[in-house]
C-alpha positions in Angstrom: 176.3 105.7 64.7 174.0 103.6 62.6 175.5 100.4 61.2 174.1 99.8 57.3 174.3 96.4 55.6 174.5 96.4 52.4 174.0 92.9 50.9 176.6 91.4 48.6 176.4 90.7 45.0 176.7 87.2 45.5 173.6 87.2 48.2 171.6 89.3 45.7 172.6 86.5 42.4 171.9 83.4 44.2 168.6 85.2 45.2 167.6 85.6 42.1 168.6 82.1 41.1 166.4 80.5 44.0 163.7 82.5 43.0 164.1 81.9 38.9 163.8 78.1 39.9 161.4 78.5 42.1 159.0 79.9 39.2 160.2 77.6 36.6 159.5 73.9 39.1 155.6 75.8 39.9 155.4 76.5 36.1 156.4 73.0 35.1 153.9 71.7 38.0 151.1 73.8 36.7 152.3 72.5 33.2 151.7 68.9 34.3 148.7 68.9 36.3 146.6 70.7 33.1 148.2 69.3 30.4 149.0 65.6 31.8 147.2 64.9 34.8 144.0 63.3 33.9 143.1 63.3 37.8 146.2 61.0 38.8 147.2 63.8 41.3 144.3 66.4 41.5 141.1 63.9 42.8 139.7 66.2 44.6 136.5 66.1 43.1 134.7 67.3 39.7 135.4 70.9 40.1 139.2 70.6 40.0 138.8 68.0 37.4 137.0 70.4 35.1 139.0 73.4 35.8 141.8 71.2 34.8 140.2 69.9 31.3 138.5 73.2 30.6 142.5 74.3 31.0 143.6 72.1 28.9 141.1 73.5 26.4 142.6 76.8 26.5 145.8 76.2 25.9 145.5 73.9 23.1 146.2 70.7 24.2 144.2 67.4 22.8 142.2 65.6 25.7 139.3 63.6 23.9 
């Protein structure tokens, strides 16, 4: 006899809450190191820093 475990609606909500947040904090992280950074956080060199401004660029927001 096989036992089957079927998870609980509860388990299967607060899953999907973790994860919702979990996308929205990356998305505001991704927001702030294009959009606001100016190399506080990301100095790791030229590259990043012109992956960031050409970022910026695309998504319309002023940087010079």
């Amino acid at each position: 006899m096989a036992i089957a475990h079927t998870p609980s609606r509860a388990t299967d909500s607060l899953a999907a809450v973790l994860a919702t947040v979990g996308v929205v904090l990356m998305a505001l992280l991704t927001l702030y190191l294009v959009g606001f950074d100016q190399g506080a956080i990301s100095r790791s060199g030229m590259y990043l820093h012109e992956l960031m401004h050409d970022g910026r660029h695309l998504l319309g927001v002023p940087c010079h």
